[in-house]
VOGU-3710 file (C-alpha; in Angstrom, 3 decimals, decimal comma):
1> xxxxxxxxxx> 0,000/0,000/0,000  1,379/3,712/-0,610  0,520/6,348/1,977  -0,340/9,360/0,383  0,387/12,649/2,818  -0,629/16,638/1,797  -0,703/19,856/4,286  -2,317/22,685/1,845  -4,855/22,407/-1,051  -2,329/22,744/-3,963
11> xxxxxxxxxx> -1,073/18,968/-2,465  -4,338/17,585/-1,993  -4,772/18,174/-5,493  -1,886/16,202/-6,579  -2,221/13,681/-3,704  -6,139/13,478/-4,884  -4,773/12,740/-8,999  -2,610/9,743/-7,723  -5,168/8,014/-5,732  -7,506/8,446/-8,400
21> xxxxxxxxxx> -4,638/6,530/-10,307  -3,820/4,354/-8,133  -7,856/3,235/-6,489  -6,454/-0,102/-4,803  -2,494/0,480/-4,123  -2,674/4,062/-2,371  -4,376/5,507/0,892  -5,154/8,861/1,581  -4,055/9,836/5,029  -5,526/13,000/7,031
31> xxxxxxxxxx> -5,208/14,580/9,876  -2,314/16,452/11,123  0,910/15,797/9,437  3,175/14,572/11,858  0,734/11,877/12,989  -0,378/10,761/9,136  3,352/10,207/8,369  3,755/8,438/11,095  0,671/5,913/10,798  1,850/5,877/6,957
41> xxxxxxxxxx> 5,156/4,800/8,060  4,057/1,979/10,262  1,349/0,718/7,831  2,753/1,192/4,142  5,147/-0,290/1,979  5,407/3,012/0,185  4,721/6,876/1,452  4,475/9,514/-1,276  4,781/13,405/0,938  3,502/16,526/-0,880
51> xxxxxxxxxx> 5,799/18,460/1,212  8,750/20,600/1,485  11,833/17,984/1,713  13,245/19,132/4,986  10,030/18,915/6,526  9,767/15,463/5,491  13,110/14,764/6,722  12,586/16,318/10,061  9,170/13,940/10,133  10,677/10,361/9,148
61> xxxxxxxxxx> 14,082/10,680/10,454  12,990/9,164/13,983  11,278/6,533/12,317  13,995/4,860/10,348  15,096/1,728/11,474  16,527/-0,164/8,842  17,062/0,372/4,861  15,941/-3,476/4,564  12,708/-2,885/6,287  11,819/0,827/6,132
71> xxxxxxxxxx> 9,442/1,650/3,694  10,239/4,036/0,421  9,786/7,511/0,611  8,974/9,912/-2,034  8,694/13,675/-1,410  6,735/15,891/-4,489  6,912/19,619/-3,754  3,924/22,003/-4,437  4,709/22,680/-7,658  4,540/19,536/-8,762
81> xxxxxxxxxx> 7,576/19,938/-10,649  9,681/17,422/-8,829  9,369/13,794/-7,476  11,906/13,383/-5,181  13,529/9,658/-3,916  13,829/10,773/-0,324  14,541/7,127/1,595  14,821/3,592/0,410  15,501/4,416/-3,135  16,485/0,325/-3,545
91> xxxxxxxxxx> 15,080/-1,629/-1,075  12,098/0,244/-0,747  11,603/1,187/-4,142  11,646/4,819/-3,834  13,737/5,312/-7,469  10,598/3,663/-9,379  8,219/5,329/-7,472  9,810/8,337/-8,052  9,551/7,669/-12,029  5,990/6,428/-11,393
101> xxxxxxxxxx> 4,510/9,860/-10,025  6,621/11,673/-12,358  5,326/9,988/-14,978  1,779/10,405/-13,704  2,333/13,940/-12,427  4,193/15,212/-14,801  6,738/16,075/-12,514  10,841/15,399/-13,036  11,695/12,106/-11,015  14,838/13,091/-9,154
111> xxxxxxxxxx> 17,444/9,769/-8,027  20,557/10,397/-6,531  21,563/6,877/-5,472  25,094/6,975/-6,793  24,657/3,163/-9,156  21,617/4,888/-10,521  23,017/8,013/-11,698  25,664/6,571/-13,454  23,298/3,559/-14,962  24,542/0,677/-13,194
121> xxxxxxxxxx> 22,274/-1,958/-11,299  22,401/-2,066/-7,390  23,344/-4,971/-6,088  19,964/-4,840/-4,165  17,978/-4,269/-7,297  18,389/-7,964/-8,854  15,735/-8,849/-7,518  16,899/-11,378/-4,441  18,798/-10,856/-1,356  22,203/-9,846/-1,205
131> xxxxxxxxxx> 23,983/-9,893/2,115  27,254/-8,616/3,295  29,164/-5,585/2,434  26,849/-3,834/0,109  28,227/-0,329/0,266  31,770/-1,547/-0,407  31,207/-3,449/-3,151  29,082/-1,043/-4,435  31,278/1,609/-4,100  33,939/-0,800/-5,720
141> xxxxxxxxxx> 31,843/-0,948/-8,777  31,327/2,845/-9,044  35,331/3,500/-8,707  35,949/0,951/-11,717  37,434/-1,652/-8,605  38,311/-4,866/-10,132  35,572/-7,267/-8,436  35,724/-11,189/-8,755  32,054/-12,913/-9,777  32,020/-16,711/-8,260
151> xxxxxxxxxx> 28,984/-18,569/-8,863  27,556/-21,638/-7,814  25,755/-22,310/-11,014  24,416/-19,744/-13,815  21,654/-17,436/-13,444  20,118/-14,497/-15,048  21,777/-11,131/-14,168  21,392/-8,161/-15,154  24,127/-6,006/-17,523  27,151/-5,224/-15,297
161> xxxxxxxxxx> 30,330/-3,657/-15,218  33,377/-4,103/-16,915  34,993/-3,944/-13,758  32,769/-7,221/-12,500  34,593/-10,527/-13,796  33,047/-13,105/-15,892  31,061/-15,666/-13,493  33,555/-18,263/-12,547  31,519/-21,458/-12,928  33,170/-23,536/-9,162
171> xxxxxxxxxx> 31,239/-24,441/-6,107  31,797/-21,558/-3,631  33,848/-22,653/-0,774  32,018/-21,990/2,445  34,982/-20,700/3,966  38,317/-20,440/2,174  41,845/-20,376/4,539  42,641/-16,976/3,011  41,663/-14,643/0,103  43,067/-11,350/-1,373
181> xxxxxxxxxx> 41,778/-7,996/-0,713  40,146/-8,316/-3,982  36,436/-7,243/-3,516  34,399/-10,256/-4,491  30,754/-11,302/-5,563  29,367/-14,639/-4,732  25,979/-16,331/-6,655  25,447/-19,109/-4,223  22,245/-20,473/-2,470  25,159/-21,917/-0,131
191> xxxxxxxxxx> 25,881/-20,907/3,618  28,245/-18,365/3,390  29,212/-15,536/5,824  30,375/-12,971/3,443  33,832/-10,832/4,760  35,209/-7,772/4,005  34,599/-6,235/0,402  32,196/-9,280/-0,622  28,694/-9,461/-1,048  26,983/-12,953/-1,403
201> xxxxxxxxxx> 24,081/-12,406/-3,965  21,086/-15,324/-2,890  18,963/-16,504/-6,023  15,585/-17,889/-5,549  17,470/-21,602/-7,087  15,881/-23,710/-4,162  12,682/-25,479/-4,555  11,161/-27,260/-0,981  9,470/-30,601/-1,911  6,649/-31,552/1,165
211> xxxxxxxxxx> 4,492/-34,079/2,127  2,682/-34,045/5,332  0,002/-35,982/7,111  -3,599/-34,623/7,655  -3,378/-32,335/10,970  1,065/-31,660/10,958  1,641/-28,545/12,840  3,681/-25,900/11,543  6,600/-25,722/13,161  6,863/-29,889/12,494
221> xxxxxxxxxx> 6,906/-28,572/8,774  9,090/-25,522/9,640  11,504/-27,467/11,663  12,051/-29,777/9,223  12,704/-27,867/5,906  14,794/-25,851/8,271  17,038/-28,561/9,471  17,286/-30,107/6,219  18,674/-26,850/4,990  20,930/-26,223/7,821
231> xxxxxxxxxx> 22,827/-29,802/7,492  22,974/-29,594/2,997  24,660/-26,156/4,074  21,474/-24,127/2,442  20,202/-20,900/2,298  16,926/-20,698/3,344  17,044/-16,722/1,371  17,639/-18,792/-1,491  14,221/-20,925/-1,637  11,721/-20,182/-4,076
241> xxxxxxxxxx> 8,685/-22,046/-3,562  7,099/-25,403/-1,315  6,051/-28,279/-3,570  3,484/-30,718/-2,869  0,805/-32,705/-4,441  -2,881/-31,319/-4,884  -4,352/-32,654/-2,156  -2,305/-31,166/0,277  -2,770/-27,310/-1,302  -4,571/-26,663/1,843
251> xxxxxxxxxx> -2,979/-28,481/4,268  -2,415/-25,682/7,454  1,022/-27,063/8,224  2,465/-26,972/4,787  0,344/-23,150/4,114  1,713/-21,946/7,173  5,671/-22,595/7,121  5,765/-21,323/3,254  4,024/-17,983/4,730  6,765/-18,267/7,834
261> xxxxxxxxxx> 9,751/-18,668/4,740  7,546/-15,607/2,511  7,478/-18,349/0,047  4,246/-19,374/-2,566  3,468/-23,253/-2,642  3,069/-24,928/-5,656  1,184/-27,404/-5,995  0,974/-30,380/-8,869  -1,432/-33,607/-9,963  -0,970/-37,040/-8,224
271> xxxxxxxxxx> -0,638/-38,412/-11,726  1,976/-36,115/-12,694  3,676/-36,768/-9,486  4,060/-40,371/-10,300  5,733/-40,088/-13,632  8,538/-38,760/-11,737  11,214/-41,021/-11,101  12,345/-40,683/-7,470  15,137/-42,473/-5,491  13,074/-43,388/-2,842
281> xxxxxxxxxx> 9,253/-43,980/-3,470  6,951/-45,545/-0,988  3,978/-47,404/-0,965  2,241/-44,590/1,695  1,634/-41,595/0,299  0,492/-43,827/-3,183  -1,693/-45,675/-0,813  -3,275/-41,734/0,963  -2,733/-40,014/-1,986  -2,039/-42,007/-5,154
291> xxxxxxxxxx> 1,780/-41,139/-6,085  4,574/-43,218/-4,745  6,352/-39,940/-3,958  5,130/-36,631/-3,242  8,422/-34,643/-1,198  10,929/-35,600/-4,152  8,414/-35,792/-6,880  7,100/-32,619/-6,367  10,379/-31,115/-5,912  11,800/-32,602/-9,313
301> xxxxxxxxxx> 8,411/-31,841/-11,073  10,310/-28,680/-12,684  13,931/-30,256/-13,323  16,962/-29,871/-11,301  19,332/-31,153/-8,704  18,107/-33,392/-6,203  20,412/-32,032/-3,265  18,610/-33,279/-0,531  16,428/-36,438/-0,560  13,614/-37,388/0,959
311> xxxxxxxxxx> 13,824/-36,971/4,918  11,371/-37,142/7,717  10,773/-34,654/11,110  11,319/-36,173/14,150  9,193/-35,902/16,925  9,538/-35,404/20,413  7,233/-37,287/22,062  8,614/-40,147/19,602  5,380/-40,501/17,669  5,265/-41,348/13,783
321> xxxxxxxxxx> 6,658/-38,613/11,688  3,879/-36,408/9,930  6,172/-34,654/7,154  8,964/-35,054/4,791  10,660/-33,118/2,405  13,387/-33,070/-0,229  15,515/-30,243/-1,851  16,387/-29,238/-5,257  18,437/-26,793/-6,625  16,366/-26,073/-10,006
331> xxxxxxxxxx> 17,647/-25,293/-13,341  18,422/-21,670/-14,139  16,125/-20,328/-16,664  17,345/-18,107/-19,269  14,912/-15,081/-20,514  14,178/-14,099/-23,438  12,247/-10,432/-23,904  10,707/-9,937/-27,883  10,523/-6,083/-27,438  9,006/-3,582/-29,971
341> xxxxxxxxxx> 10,647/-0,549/-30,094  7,426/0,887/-31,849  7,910/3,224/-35,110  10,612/5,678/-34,032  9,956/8,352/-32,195  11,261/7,553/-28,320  8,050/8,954/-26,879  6,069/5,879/-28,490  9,005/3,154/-26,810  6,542/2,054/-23,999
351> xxxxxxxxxx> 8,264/2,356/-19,881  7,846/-1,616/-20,050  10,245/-1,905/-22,814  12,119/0,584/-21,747  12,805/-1,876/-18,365  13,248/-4,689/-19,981  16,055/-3,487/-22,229  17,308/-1,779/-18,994  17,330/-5,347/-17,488  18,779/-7,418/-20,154
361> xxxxxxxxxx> 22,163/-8,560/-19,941  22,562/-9,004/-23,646  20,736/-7,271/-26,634  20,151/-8,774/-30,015  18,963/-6,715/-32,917  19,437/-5,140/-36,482  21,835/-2,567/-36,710  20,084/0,716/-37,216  17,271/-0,569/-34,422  20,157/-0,830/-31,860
371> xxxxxxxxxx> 21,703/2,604/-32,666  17,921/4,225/-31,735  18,350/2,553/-28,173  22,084/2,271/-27,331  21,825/5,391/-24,638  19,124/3,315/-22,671  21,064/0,013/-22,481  23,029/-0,241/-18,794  26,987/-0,326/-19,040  28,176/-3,773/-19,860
381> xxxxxxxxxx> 25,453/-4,822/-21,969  26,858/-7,446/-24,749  24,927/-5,827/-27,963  24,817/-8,627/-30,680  23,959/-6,652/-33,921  23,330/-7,741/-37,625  22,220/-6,296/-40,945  19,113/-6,477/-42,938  18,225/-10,051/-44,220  19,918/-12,128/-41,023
391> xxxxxxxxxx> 16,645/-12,248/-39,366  16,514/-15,653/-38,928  20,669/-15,609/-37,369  19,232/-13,200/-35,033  16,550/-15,190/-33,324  18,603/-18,090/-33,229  21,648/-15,957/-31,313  18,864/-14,777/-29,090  17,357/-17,817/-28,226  20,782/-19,884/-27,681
401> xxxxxxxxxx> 21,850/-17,003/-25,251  19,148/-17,395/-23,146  19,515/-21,553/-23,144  23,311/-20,067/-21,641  21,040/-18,650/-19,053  21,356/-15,243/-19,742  18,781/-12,507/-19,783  18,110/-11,540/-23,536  16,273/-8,620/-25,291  15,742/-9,350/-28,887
411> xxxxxxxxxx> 14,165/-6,267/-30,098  12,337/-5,183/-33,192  10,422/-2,213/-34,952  6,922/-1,610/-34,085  5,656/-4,300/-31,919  7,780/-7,242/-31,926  4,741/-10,318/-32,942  4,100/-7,635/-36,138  6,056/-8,748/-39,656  9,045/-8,357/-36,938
421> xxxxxxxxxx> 11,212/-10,841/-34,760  8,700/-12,593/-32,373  7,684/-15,096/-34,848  11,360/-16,269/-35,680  12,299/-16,261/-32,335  9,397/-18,155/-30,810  9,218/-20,950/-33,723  13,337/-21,204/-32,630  12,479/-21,368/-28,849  11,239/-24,404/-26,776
431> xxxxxxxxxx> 9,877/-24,947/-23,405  13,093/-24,422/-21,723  13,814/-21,051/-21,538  11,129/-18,034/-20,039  9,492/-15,829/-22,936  8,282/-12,329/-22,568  6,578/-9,959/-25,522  6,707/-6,504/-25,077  4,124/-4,691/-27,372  5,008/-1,731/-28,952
441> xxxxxxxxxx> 3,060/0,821/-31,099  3,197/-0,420/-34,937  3,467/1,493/-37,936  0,031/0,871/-38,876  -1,097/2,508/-35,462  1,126/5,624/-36,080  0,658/6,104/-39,815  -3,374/5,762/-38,759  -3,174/8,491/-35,957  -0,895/10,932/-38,266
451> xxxxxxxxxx> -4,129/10,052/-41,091  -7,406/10,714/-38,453  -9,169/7,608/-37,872  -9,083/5,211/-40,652  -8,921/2,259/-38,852  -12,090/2,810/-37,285  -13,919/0,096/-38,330  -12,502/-3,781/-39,058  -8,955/-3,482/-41,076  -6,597/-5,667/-42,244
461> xxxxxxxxxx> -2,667/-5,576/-42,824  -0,927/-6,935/-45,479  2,530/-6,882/-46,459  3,540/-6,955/-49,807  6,645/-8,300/-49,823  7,234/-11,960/-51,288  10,530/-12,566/-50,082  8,884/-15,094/-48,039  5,452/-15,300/-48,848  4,533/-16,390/-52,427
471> xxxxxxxxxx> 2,094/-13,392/-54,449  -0,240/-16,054/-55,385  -1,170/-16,105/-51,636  -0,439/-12,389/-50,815  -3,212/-11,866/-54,207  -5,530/-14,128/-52,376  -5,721/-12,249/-49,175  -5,599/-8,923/-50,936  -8,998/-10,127/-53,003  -10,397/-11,251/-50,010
481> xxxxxxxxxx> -9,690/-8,055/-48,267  -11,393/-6,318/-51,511  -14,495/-8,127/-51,327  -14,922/-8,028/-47,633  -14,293/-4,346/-47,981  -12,327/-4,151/-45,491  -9,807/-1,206/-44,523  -6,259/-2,095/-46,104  -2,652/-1,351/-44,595  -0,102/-2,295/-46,762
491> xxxxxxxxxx> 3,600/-3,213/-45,474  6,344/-3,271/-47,626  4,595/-1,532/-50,355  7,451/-0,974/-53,028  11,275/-1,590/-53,271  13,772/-0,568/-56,506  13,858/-4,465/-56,870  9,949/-5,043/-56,455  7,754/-2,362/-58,068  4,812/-4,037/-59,426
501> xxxxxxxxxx> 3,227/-5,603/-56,223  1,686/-2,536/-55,503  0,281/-1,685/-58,501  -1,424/-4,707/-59,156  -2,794/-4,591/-55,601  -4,297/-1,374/-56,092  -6,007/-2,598/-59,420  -7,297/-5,394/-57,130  -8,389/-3,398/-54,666  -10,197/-0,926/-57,470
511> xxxxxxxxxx> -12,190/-3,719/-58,666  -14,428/-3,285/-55,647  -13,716/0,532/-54,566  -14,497/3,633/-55,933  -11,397/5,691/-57,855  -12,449/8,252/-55,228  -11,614/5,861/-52,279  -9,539/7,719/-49,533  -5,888/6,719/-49,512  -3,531/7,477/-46,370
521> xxxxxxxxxx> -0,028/7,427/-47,380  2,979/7,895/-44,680  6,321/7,434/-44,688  8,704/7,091/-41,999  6,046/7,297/-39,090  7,009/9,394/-35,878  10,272/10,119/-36,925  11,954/13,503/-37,722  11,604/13,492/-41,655  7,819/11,760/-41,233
531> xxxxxxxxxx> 5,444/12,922/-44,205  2,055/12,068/-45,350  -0,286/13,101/-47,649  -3,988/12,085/-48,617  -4,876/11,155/-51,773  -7,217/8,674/-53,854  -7,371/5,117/-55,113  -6,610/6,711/-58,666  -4,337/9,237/-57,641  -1,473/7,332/-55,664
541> xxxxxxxxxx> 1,398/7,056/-57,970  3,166/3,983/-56,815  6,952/5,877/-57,612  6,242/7,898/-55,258  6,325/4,653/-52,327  9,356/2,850/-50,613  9,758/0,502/-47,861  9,746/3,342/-45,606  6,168/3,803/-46,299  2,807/2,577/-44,652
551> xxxxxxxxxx> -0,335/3,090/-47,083  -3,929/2,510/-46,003  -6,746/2,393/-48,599  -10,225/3,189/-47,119  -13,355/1,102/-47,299  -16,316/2,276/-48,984  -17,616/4,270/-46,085  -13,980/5,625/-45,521  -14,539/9,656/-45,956  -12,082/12,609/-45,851
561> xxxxxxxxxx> -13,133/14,934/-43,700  -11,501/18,396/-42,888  -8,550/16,757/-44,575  -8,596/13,549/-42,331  -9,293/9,856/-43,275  -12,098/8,840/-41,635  -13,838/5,314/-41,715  -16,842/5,483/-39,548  -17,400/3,061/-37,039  -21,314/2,324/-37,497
571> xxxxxxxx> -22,632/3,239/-34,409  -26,751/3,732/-34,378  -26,434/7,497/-33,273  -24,168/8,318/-36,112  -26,918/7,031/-38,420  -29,550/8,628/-36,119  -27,829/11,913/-36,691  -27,741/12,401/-40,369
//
C-alpha cells in the first residue's frame, strides 16, 4: 500500500490525482501531518509526501530503522515539478516510485543513489537478497574496482560492469583459509558468511518438496525444511517455492511454514507426481494419496538437482513422523524479452520496454534498431547486432543465449509479434527457456493516428513483400480483403527491386472501390523526416512509395473529412444523426 500525505490544497490536489490513479495500491491519510506520516510509516510499503523535503526529513528521520525494512519515501513539492527519492531508493523502491509519479504527475523524477546516476544496477535491485558488504562493493563498482564474480551455477543477471569478472563457474567454498583484498561477488544459495569487500548475492534456485500428514503442525513442517537446509549447508534466502501434491494445497502445516519462509506453494497432480522417477518412493503416500512420492516428486516436477532427498521430522514425544521433504536446486532459466521498439519516435518506446532493455544482460537486434536505443542500455550490456536479411541468425543468437542462461532482449520495430522478430524467435524457442513480448506501437497505429481515424472500423494488414510469402497467396488475401471491404494497410509496399506488387494490388483493390476511395499514405512514421499526404485510389502514384512507407486504402464508407481519413465506425447514433 502507498501512503499518500498533503498539508495545503495545492497537495491535496496532486495527492487526490494519484489516488484516483492508483484506487487499490494508495491511501489517503488525514489529519495532522506529523501523525499521518507516522501511521503511513508503520502501515505502508510506500509513502508519497507533498511536502517541502526538509520537513519530510525532520518527520521520518525518527522513524527509520533499517534500509531493509523501512518503507520508500517519495517527497513531491507544491509545484509539482519534482518527485523526489527521499529514503529507500532500492530496497524500498523509492527510485521507481519516483519515475511512477513523475510519470503520472508530470513532474521530473529526481534519483541520486550513486549506481543509478551513473546507470549501473544495485546490487539490491536484482531482484533477491544480497547480504554482506553492500556499500563496499558497491562503491567498488562505481570507482571501476576490479571485483571477482564466483557462482555456484548460472543465473540471469542483469548487464554489469566491466569492472565485475566473468562468473567463474566452481562451487563456492564456504569458507576459504585466506583470500586477497580483492572485492568479491558470490551467486550461491550456499551458507556463506560474506567478509570484508564481498557481497553474497542469494537466487531464488531452491525449490522445498513436502508431504505431510492430515493435521502436521507448523513448526513440524518448519523445523524440518529448516534442518534439512541447515545440514545440505542451504540458504533458506535462497528458496523459491514449497512443492506438494494437490491434495495437500490446503494443508495448514504446509500453508503456514511457506508464509513463515515468505514463500508461494506450488502445488501439482498425483498423476503427474508419479511419472517422476524418485530415489526413494513408498507405498504410503500412493496408498493416501495415489503417487509413490510426493516430497521428491514434487520437488523434481520442474527439473533440477536433487540435493537433498527425501527426509522425515522427528518428533519429540517419539510418535510417527507427519512430514517429509526433499531439496532441489532447479535449473536456471534463461529469458528471453521480444521487445518492440514501436515506429521511431522515443516517446512511443513504452516504460515496459524501456525496463526490460534496462534489465537485459545481452541485446540482439538489427543494426540501425540498436543505434535508436544504445543510450538506454546499462553499461556492460553485450549488444549482438546484424544487418538487414539475417533475421533468422538473429533469433537463433537470441534464443541460444538465453539456453546459456542469460537474460536476452531481442528487439524489433513496431511491436515485436508484427512482420518483426517474435515469430522467428518463438518458432526457434522451446519450453526451456522463459518468454516475454513486449508490445510496442506499430506502424500501422502511427501512420493511422498521423491520417485521423481510418482504422475505425474492421482493417486488415498486409505486407507486400514476397521474399517469403509467395504473391499467389499475398493476391488471395488482398482479393479477399477487396471483397470483404475491409480497410487495407499495406507493409512493404514498393522496393527498386519489387515495383509491381503494388500496382497490381491497387487494381485489385479498385475492382471493388471507388477511384475516389480515400488513400492514407505515410512514410517514416514518428520520426523527424515523417510525411504524409492524402490522396485517392486513382491518384497514388506507386513511384512515389518505398519501404519506408505505410499506405492505407479506405473502405467504402472511408470519408475525408476536414482533410482527415475517416472510416466510420457504425454506431446507431451516427446514423440517427444524419
Amino acid at each position: 500500500m502507498i501512503g499518500l500525505i498533503s498539508a495545503t490544497a495545492a497537495g491535496a490536489a496532486a495527492r487526490d490525482r494519484l489516488a484516483a490513479a492508483w484506487p487499490t495500491r494508495a491511501r489517503v491519510y488525514d489529519g495532522s501531518v506529523g501523525d499521518a506520516v507516522r501511521r503511513a510509516f508503520a502501515e505502508c510499503d510506500q509513502v508519497v509526501c507533498f511536502l517541502a523535503t526538509g520537513a519530510v526529513v525532520r518527520l521520518v528521520a525518527p522513524l527509520l530503522s533499517d534500509k531493509a525494512s523501512d518503507p520508500g519515501v517519495v517527497c513531491v513539492d507544491e509545484g509539482g515539478r519534482f518527485a523526489v527519492s527521499l529514503v529507500g531508493g532500492h530496497g524500498g523502491g523509492a527510485n521507481e516510485l519516483a519515475r511512477e509519479v513523475g510519470e503520472l504527475l508530470g513532474a521530473e523524477p529526481v534519483v541520486t543513489t550513486a549506481t543509478d546516476a551513473v546507470g549501473i544496477p544495485g546490487l539490491d535491485t536484482f531482484g533477491f537478497p544480497v547480504e554482506g558488504d553492500v556499500a563496499g562493493v558497491s562503491r567498488a563498482m562505481l570507482d571501476g574496482e576490479p571485483i571477482a564474480l564466483e557462482a555456484d551455477f548460472q543465473w540471469p543477471l542483469p548487464a554489469l560492469p566491466s569492472n565485475i569478472g566473468s562468473p567463474a563457474l566452481e562451487a563456492v567454498p564456504s569458507r576459504p583459509a585466506q583470500r586477497d583484498e580483492r572485492y568479491r561477488i558470490f551467486l550461491t544459495d550456499r551458507v556463506l558468511e560474506p567478509a570484508d569487500h564481498e557481497v553474497a548475492l542469494r537466487p531464488p534456485s531452491l525449490v522445498v518438496g513436502v508431504g505431510a500428514s492430515k493435521g502436521a503442525p507448523v513448526d513440524e513442517v518448519l523445523g524440518l525444511v529448516q534442518d534439512a537446509l541447515r545440514d545440505a549447508g542451504l540458504s533458506a534466502k535462497s528458496v523459491a517455492e514449497f512443492a506438494t501434491v494437490d491434495a495437500k494445497a490446503g494443508e495448514p502445516g504446509i500453508v503456514g511454514a511457506a508464509e513463515r519462509l515468505g514463500v508461494p506453494v506450488v502445488t501439482y497432480g498425483a498423476e503427474e507426481l508419479a511419472g517422476v522417477e524418485v530415489p526413494n518412493p513408498s507405498e504410503a503416500p500412493l496408498a493416501a494419496v495415489g503417487t509413490p512420492s510426493v516430497a521428491e516428486a514434487a520437488a523434481l516436477a520442474g527439473g533440477g538437482e536433487l540435493l537433498v532427498p527425501k527426509r522425515k521430522s522427528v518428533r519429540a514425544d517419539g510418535q510417527p513422523a507427519m512430514a517429509t521433504c526433499a531439496v532441489v536446486r532447479r535449473v536456471a532459466r534463461g529469458r528471453l524479452a521480444v521487445v518492440g521498439l514501436g515506429p521511431g519516435a522515443r516517446d512511443l518506446l513504452t516504460p515496459r520496454a524501456k525496463a526490460e532493455l534496462r534489465r537485459a544482460s545481452v541485446l540482439v537486434g538489427l543494426d540501425q534498431y540498436v543505434d535508436q536505443i544504445r543510450d538506454l542500455l546499462r553499461p556492460g550490456t553485450r549488444v549482438l547486432e546484424s544487418g538487414l536479411g539475417a533475421e533468422e541468425e538473429r533469433a537463433r543468437t537470441a534464443v541460444a543465449e538465453a539456453r546459456r542462461g542469460q537474460a536476452v532482449a531481442l528487439i524489433g520495430s513496431g511491436d515485436a509479434g508484427v512482420y518483426a522478430m517474435a515469430s522467428p524467435a518463438l518458432a526457434e524457442a522451446s519450453d526451456d527457456i522463459d518468454v516475454v513480448g513486449v508490445p510496442g506501437v506499430t506502424a500501422a497505429l502511427a501512420a493511422a493516428a498521423i491520417l485521423g481515424a481510418p482504422l475505425g472500423h474492421d482493417h486488415v494488414s498486409i505486407s507486400l513483400s514476397d521474399l517469403h510469402t509467395p504473391w499467389e497467396v499475398i493476391e488471395r488475401r488482398v482479393r479477399a480483403a477487396a471483397e470483404a471491404d475491409i480497410v487495407v494497410t499495406f507493409y512493404n509496399p514498393r522496393s527498386r527491386g519489387r515495383d509491381w506488387q503494388l500496382p497490381k494490388a491497387l487494381a485489385i483493390l479498385g475492382e471493388h472501390r471507388e477511384p475516389t476511395t480515400p488513400v492514407g499514405v505515410v512514410r517514416n512514421a514518428s520520426r523527424p523526416d515523417e510525411s504524409s499526404r492524402l490522396t485517392s485510389l486513382s491518384g497514388l502514384d506507386p513511384a512515389t512509395v518505398d519501404m519506408m512507407t505505410v499506405v492505407t486504402v479506405g473502405n467504402t464508407a472511408t470519408r475525408e473529412i476536414a482533410g482527415r481519413m475517416v472510416t466510420p465506425r457504425g454506431y446507431r447514433w451516427q446514423e440517427e444523426a444524419k
